[in-house]
DSSP file (Angstrom, degrees, kcal/mol; ACC not computed):
  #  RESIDUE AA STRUCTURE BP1 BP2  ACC     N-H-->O    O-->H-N    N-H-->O    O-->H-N    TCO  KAPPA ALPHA  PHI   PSI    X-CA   Y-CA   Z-CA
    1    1 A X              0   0    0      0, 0.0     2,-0.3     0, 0.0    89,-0.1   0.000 360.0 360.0 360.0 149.8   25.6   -5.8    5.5
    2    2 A X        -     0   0    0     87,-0.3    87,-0.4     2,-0.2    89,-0.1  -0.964 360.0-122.8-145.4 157.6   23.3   -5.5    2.7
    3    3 A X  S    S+     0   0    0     -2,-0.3    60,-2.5    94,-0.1    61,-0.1   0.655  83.4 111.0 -83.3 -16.1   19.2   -4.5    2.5
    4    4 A X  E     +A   62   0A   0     58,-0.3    85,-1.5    85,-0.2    58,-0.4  -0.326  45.3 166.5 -41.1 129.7   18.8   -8.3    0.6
    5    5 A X  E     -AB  61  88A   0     56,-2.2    56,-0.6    83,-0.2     2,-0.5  -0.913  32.8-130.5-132.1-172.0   16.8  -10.7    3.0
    6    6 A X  E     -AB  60  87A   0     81,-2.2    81,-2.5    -2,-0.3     2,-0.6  -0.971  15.4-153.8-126.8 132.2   15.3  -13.8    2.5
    7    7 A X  E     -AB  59  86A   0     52,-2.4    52,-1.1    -2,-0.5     2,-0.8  -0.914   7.8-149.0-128.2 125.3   11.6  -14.6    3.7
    8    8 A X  E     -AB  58  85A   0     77,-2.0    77,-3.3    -2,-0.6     2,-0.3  -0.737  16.1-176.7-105.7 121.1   10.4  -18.2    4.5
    9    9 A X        -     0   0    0     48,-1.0    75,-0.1    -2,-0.8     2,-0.1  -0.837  12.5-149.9-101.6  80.7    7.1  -18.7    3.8
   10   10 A X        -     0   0    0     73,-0.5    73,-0.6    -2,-0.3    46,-0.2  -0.474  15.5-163.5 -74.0 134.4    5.0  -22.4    4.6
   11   11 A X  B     -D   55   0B   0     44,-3.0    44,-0.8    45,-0.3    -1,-0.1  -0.633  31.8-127.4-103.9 155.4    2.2  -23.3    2.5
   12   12 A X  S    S-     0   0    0     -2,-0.2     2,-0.3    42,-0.2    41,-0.1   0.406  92.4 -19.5 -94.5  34.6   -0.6  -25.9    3.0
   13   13 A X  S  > S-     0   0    0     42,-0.2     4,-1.6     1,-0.0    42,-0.2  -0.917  78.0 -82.5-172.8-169.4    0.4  -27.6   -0.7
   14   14 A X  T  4 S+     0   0    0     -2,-0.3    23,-0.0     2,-0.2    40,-0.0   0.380 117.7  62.9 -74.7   0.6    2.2  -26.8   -3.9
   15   15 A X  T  > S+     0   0    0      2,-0.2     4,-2.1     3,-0.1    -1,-0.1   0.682 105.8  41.4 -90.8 -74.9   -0.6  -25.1   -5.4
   16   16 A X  H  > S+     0   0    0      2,-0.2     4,-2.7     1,-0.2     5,-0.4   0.925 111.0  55.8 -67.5 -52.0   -0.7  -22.3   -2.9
   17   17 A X  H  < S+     0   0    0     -4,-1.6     4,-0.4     2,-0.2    -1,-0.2   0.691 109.3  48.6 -51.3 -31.3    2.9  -22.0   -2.9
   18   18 A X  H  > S+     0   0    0      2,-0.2     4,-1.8     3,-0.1    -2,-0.2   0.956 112.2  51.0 -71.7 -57.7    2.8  -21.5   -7.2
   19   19 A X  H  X S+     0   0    0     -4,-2.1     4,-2.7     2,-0.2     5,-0.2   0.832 112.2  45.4 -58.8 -47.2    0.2  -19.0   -6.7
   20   20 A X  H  X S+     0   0    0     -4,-2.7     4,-2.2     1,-0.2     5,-0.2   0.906 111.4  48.1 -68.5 -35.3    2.1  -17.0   -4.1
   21   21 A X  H  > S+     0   0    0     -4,-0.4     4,-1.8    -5,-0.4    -2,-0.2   0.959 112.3  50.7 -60.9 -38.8    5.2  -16.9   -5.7
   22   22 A X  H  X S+     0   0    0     -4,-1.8     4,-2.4     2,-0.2    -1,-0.2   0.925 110.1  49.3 -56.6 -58.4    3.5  -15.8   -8.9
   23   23 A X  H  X S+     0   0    0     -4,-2.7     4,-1.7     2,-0.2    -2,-0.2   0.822 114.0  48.9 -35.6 -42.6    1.6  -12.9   -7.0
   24   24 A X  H ><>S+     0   0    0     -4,-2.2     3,-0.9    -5,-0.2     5,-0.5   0.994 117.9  39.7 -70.3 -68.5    5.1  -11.9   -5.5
   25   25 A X  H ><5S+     0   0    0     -4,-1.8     3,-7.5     1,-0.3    -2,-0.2   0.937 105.3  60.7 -31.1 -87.8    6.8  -12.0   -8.8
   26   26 A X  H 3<5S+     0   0    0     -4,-2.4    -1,-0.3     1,-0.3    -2,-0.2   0.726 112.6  41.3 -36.6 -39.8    4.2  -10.5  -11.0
   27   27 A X  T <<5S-     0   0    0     -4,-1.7    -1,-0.3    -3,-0.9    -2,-0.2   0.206 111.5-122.5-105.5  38.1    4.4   -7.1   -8.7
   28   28 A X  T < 5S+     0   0    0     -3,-7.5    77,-1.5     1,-0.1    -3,-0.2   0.944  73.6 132.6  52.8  70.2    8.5   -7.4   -8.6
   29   29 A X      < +     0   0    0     -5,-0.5     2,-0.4     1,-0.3    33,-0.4   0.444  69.7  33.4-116.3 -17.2    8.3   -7.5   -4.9
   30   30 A X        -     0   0    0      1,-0.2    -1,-0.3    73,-0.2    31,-0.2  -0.993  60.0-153.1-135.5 145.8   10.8  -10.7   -4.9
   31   31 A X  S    S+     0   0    0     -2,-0.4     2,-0.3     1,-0.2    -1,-0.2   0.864  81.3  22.2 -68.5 -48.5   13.6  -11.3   -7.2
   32   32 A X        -     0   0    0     28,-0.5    28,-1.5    26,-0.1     2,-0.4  -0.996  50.1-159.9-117.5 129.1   13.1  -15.5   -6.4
   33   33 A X  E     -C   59   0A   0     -2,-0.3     2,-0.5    26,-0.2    26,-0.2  -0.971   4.3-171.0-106.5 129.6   11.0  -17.9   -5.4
   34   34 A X  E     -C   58   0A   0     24,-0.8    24,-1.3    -2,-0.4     2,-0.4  -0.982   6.3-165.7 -88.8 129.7   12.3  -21.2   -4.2
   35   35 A X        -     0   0    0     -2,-0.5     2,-0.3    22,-0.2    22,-0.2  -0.990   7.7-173.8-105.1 141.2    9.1  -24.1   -3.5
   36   36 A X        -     0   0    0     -2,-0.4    20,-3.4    20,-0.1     3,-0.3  -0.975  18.9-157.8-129.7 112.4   10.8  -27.2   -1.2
   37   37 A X        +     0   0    0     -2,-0.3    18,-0.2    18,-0.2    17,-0.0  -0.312  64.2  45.0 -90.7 167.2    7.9  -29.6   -1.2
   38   38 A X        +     0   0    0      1,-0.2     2,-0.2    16,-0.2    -1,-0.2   0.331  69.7 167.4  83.2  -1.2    7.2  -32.4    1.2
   39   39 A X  E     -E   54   0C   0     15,-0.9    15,-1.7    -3,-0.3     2,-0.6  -0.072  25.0-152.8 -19.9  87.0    8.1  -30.0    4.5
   40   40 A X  E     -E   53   0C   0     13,-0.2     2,-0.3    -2,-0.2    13,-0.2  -0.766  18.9-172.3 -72.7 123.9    6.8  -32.0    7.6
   41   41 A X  E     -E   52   0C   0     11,-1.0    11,-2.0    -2,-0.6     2,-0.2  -0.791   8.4-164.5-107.7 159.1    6.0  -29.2   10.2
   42   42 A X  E     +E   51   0C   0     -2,-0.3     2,-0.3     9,-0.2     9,-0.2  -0.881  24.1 156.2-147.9 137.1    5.1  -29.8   13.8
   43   43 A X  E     -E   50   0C   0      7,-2.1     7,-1.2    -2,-0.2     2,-0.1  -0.974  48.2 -97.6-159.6 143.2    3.7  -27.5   15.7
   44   44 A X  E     +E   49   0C   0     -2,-0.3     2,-0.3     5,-0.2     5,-0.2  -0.345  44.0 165.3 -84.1 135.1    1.8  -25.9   18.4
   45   45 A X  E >   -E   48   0C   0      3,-1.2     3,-0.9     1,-0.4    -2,-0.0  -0.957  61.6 -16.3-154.0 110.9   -1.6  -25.0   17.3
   46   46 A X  T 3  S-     0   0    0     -2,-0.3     2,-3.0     1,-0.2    -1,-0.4   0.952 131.6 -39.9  45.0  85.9   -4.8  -24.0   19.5
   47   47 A X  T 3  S+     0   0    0     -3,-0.1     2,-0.5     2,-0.0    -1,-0.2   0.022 128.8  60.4  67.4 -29.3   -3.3  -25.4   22.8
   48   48 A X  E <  S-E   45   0C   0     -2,-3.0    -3,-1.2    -3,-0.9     2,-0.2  -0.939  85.4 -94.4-148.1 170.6   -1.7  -28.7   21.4
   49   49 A X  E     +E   44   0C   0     -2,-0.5     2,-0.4    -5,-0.2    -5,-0.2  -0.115  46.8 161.2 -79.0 139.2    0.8  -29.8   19.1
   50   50 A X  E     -E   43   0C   0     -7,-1.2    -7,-2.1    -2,-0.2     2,-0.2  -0.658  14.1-158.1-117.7 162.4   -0.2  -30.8   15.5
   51   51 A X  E     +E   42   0C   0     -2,-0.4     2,-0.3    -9,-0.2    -9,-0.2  -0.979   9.7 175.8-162.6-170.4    1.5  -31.2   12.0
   52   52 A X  E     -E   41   0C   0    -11,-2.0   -11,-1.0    -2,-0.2     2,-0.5  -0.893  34.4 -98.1-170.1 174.7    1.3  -31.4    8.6
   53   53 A X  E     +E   40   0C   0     -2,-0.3   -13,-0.2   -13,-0.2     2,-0.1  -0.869  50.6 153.1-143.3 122.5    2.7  -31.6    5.6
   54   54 A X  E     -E   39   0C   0    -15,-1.7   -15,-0.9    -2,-0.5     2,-0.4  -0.599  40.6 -98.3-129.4-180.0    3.3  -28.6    3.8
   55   55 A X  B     -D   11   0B   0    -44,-0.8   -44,-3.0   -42,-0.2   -18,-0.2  -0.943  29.9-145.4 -94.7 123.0    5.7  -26.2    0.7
   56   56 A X        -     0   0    0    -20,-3.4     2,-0.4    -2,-0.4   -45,-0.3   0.010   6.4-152.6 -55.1-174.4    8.4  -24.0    2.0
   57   57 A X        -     0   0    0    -22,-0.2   -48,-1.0   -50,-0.1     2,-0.3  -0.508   3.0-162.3-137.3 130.9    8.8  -20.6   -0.2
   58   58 A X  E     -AC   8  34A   0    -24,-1.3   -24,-0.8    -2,-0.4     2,-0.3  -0.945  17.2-163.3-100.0 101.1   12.3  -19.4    0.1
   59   59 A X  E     -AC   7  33A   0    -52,-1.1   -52,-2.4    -2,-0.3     2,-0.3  -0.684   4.9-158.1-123.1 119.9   11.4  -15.4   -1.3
   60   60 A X  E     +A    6   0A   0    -28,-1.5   -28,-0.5    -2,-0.3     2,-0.2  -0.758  43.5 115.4-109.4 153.7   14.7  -13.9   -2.3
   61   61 A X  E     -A    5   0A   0    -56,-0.6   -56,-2.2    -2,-0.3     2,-0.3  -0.896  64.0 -66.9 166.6-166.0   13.9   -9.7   -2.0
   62   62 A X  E >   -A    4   0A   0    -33,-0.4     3,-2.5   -58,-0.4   -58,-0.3  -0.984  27.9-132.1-113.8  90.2   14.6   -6.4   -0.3
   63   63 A X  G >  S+     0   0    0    -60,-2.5     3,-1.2    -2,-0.3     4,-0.2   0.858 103.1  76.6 -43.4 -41.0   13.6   -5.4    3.6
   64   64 A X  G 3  S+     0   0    0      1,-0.3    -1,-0.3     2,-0.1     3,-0.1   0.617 103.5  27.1 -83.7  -1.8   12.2   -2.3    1.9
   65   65 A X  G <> S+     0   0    0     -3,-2.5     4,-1.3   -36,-0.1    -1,-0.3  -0.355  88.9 108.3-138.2  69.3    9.3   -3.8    0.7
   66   66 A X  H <> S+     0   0    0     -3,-1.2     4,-2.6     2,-0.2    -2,-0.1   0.842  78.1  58.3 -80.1 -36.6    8.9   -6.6    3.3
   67   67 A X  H  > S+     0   0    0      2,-0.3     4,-1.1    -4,-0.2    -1,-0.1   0.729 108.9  52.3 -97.3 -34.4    5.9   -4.9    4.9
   68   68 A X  H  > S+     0   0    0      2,-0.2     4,-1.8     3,-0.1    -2,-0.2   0.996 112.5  46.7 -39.9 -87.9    4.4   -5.3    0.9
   69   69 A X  H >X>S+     0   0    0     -4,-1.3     4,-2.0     2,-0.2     3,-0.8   0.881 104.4  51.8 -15.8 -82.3    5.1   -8.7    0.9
   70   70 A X  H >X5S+     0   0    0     -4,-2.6     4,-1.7     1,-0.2     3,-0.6   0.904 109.0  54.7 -41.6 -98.2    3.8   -9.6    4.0
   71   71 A X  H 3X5S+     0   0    0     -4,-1.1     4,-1.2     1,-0.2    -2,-0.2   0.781 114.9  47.1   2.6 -53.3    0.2   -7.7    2.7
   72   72 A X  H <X5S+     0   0    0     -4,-1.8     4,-1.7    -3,-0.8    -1,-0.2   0.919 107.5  47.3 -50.7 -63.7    0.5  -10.1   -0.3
   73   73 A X  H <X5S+     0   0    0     -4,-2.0     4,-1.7    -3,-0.6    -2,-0.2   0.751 113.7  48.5 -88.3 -25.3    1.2  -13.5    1.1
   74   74 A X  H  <<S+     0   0    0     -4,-1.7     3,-0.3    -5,-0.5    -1,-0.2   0.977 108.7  56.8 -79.0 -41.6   -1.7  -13.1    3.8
   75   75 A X  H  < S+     0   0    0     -4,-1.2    -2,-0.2    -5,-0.4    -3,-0.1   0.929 120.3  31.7 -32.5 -62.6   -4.2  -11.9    0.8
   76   76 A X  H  < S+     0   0    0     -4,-1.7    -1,-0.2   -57,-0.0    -2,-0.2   0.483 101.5  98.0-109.8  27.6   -3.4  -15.2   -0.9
   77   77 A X     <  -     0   0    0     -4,-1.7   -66,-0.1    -3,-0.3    -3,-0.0  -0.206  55.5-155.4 -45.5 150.5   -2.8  -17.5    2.1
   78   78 A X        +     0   0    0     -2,-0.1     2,-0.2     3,-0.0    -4,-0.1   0.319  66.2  90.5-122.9   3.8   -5.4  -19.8    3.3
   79   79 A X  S    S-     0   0    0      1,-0.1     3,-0.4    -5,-0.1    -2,-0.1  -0.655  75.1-127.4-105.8 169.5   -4.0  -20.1    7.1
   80   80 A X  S    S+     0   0    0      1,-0.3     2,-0.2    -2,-0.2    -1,-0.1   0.651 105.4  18.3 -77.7 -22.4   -5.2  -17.7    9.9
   81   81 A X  S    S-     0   0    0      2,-0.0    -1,-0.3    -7,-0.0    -7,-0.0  -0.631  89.1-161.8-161.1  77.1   -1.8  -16.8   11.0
   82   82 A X        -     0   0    0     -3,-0.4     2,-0.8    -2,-0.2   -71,-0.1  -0.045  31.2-111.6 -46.6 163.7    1.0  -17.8    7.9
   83   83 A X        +     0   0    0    -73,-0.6     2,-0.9     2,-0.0   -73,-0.5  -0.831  44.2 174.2-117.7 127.0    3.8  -17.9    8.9
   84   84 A X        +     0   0    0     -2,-0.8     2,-0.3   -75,-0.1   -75,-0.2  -0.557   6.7 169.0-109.4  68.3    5.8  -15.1    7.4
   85   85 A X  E     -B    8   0A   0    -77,-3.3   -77,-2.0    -2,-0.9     2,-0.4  -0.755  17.3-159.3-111.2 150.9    9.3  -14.7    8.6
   86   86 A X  E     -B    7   0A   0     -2,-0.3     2,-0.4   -79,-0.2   -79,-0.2  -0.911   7.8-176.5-119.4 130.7   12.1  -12.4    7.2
   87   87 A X  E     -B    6   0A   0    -81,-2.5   -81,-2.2    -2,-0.4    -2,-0.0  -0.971  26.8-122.9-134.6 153.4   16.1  -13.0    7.8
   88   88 A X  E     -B    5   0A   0     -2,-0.4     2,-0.6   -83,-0.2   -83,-0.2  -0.370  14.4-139.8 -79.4 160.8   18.9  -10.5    6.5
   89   89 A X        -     0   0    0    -85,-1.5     2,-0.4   -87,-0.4   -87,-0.3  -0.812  12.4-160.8-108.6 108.4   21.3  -12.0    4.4
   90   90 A X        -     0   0    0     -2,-0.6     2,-0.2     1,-0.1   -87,-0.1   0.300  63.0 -23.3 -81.3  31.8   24.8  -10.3    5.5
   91   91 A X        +     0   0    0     -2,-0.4     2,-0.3   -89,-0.1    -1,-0.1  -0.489  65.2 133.3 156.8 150.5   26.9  -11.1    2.3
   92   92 A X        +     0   0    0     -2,-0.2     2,-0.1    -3,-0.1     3,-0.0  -0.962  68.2   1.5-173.4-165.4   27.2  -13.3   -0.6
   93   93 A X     >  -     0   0    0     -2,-0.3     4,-2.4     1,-0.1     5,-0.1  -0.065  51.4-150.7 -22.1  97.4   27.8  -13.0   -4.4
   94   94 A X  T >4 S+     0   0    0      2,-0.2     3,-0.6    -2,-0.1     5,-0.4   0.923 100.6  56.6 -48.1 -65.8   28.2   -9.1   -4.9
   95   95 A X  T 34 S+     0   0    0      1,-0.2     4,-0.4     2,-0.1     3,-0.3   0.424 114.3  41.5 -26.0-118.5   26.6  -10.4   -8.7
   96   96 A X  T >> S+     0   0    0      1,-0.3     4,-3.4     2,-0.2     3,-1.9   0.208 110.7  40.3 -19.6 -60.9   24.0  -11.7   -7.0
   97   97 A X  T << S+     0   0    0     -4,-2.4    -1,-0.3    -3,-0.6   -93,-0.1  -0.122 119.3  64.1 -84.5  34.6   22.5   -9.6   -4.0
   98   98 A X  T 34 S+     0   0    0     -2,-0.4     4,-0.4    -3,-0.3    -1,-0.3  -0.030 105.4  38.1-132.2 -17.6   23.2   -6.8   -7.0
   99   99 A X  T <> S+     0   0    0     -3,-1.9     4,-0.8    -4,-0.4    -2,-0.2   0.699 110.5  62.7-116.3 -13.6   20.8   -8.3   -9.4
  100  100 A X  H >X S+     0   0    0     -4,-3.4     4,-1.6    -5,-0.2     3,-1.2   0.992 111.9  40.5 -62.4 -36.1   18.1   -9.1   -6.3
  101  101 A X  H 34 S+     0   0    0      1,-0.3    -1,-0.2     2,-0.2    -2,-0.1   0.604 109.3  55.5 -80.5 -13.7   17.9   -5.5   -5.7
  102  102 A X  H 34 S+     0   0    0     -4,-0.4    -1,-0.3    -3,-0.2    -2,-0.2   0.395 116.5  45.7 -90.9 -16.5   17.9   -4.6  -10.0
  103  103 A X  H << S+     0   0    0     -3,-1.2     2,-0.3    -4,-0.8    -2,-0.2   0.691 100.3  80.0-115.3 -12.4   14.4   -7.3  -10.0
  104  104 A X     <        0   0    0     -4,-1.6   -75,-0.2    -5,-0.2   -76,-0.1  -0.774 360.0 360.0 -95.7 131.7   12.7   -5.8   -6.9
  105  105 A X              0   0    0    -77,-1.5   -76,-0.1    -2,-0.3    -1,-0.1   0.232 360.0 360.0 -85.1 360.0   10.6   -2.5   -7.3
């Protein structure tokens, strides 16, 4: 197991999604940003289901400053209730999950 996780972030365009990833970056809270545009969500929203078309963030980082992160992406989010979720990653490229943790503060 390793402290690496991954946190998936939906935006309402590509715009917002540039701007967070830039914010995240600029105070070394994530090692990567992926944006995967064109995301059709559906979803339940005030009592019935809705959708959209929105940008993913895939936010490569650290659980120890998730709670940072989280603080961040609601600051420059435009939705009432982002959706902010964090999942561990339990192994991969030792290089790798060794240089997310050398780009995160």
């Amino acid at each position: 197991m390793t402290n690496a996780i991954i946190v998936l972030v939906t935006c309402k365009d590509r715009k917002q999604a540039q701007a967070i990833a830039q914010g995240l970056l600029e105070k070394k809270l994530i090692a990567c940003a992926n944006l995967i545009g064109r995301v059709e969500s559906r979803f339940w929203w005030e009592g019935k289901i809705d959708h959209g078309k929105e940008t993913m963030l895939v936010l490569k980082t650290q659980k120890n400053v998730l709670s940072r992160i989280i603080t961040v992406v609601k600051t420059l989010h435009s939705y009432e209730t982002p959706e902010i979720i964090a999942l561990p990653i339990i192994g991969g490229s030792k290089d790798y999950l060794k240089w997310i943790k050398e780009s995160v503060c």
